[in-house]
N, C-alpha and C positions, 0 to 999 in steps of 0.2 A: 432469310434473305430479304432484302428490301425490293422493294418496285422499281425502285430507281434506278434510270440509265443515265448514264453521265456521255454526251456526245463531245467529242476531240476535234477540237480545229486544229486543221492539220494542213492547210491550202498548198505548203510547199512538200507536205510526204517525208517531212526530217524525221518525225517519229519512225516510218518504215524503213527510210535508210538508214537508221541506226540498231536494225536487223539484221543480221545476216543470211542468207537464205543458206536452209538445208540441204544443201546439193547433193552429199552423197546419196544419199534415197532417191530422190530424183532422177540421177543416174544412172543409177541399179535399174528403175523402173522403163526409163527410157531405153536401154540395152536391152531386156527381154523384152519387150513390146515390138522393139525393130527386128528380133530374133522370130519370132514366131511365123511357121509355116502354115498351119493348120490345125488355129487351138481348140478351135471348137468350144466357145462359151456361151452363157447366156448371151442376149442383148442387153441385157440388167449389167454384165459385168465389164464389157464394154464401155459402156456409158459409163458409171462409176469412173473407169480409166481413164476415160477420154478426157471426162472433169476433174482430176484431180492436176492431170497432166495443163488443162487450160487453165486452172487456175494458178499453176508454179510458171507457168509462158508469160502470164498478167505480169507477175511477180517480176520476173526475169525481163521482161520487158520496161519495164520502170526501173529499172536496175540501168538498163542499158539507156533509159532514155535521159534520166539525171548527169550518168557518165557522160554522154555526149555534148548536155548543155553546158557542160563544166569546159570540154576543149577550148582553146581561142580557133576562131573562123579560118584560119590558115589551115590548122589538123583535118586532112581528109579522111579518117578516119571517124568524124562527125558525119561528114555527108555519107560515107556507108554505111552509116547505123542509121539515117534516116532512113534510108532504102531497105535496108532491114526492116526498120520497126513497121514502115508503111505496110509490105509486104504482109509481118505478124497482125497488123491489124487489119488488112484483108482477112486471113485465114481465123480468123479469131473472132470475126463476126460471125461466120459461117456459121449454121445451125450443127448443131452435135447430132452424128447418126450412134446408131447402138449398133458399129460394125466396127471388125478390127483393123479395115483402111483406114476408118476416122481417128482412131486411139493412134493408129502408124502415123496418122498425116502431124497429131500431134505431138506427136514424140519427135518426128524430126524436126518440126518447131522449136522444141526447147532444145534440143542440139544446137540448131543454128543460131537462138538467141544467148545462147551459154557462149558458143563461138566466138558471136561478136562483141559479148560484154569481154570475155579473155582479150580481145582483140583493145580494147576501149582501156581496162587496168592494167595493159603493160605497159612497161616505161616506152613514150614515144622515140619515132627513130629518128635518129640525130640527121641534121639536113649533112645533105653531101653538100662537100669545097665546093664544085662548079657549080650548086645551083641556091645558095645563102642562106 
């Protein structure tokens, strides 16, 4: 193997959007995580969670935040994805605990940001007659 790293200019992230994100697993993980009563782990296994889950929220959230810059300024559907993303980026500065509220807080994260990107690639809704 060589030494050399080849670094990607990438300013606008078309290389990632031209990813698809792995969502079923992510899924999965975020349903048992919300599931759990009293699992009893490490704080190692936890944490592990917590970051696998912030890092697919990053993900999903640049997901949702390209969808949005694409609307025209009329789509309000724009302005609740900023309030979403601001939100995810409160939560997402937050330091990582090695508890299973923290791995919980981020799982419903990625719910919510799965929600609104769903919300963001459905076909918009057609204006009603009385209002143009």
């Amino acid at each position: 193997m060589s030494d050399t790293h080849v670094v990607l200019y990438d300013p606008h992230g078309l290389i990632e959007a031209e990813l698809p994100l792995n969502r079923a697993p992510y899924e999965a993980l975020v349903t048992a995580v919300l599931a759990w009563k009293d699992p009893h782990l490490q704080p190692r296994d936890y944490e592990q969670i917590a970051l696998q889950l912030t890092g697919h929220a990053r993900a999903i959230a640049a997901d949702v935040r390209r969808h949005a810059a694409a609307l025209p300024k009329s789509d309000g559907r724009g302005a609740l994805a900023e309030v979403v993303l601001r939100e995810a980026d409160g939560r997402l500065s937050a330091p990582l605990e090695r508890t299973a509220r923290c791995a919980q807080n981020r799982a419903r994260l990625v719910r919510a940001l799965y929600t609104r990107l769903d919300r963001l690639t459905e076909a918009a809704p057609a204006a009603h007659p009385d209002h143009g």
